[in-house]
Structure formats: C-alpha cells, structure tokens
Phi, psi and omega in degrees: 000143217244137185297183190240169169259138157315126140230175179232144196266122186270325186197120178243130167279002152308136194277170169274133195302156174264171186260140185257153201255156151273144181297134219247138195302170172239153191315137187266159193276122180279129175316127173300184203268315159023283199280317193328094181255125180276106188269144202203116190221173212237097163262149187263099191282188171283344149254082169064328215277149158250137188257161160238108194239155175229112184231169182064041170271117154327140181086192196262201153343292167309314180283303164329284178347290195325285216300318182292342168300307146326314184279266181015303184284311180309296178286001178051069124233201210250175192156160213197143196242116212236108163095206156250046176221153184274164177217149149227102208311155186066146164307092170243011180306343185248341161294024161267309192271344178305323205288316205283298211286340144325317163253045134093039203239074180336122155235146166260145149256167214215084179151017181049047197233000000 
C-alpha cells in the first residue's frame, strides 16, 4: 500500500461560512449605591509619579465616563478610565471621597497609606 502525502489546499473557489459576531452580553443591573463599597488606593508608578485609582464604582461605562469627568474637574487634574478603575494623577483621596460621598457613595481607603 503506497504511503499518501500530506497536502494543503492552496485555493478553494467555495466561499467561507460567514462569521457570526458574538452576541453582546446584556447589561448588567447597577447595584444601589447604598450597598457600593468604592475602594480608593494610592499607587507609586515606576517614574515617581502618584496615581489614585478608584474601583469597585457601580454601573457601566457610561457611568465611569461621567464620573472620572467629574472627579477630574473637582481635583483640576488630569485622569483616565482604566478598565473598570478611575486613574487620577495625583494624591487626591479626601476631594474624592468628598465628590463620592456627595453623590451618595460609600468609600474606603485602602492600601495602608
């Protein structure tokens, strides 16, 4: 019996099944704000610099969006939304939790600093 070869198909006129996009998850319900606990830590980047990041904020994107738009304008620095975590240049923790606990928002600080 004579061995067979391996071969690979150099050109096929058959079209390719199309790709079906996956289906976008459905939206999650934001927790009240009540329950929310907003953890608020102090990071050291690798050039000296400090970030304030804030996680475990409630709701989606859109809410994030808002919200880093807001902390941003309250501390006159600059900041970003990483993830699901806020980044703000800079030590900004008690105009933080002040902006939060304004709009009815439990914060911890967090990282023993």
């Amino acid at each position: 019996m004579p061995e067979r070869k391996e071969t690979r198909l150099a050109y096929s006129t058959e079209r390719p099944a199309p790709r079906r996009r996956p289906e976008p998850e459905p939206a999650r319900a934001a927790a009240p704000s009540g329950s929310a606990r907003v953890r608020l830590t102090l990071e050291r980047r690798a050039s000296g610099r400090i970030v304030t990041v804030v996680t475990g904020v409630p709701g989606g994107a859109p809410a994030l969006a808002t919200l880093v738009r807001e902390l941003k304008t309250a501390c006159g620095t600059g900041g970003a939304v990483k993830g699901e975590a806020l980044e703000l240049q800079g030590d900004h923790r008690e105009r933080v939790e002040a902006a939060l606990a304004a709009r009815g928002l439990k914060s911890v600080r967090a990282g023993g600093r």
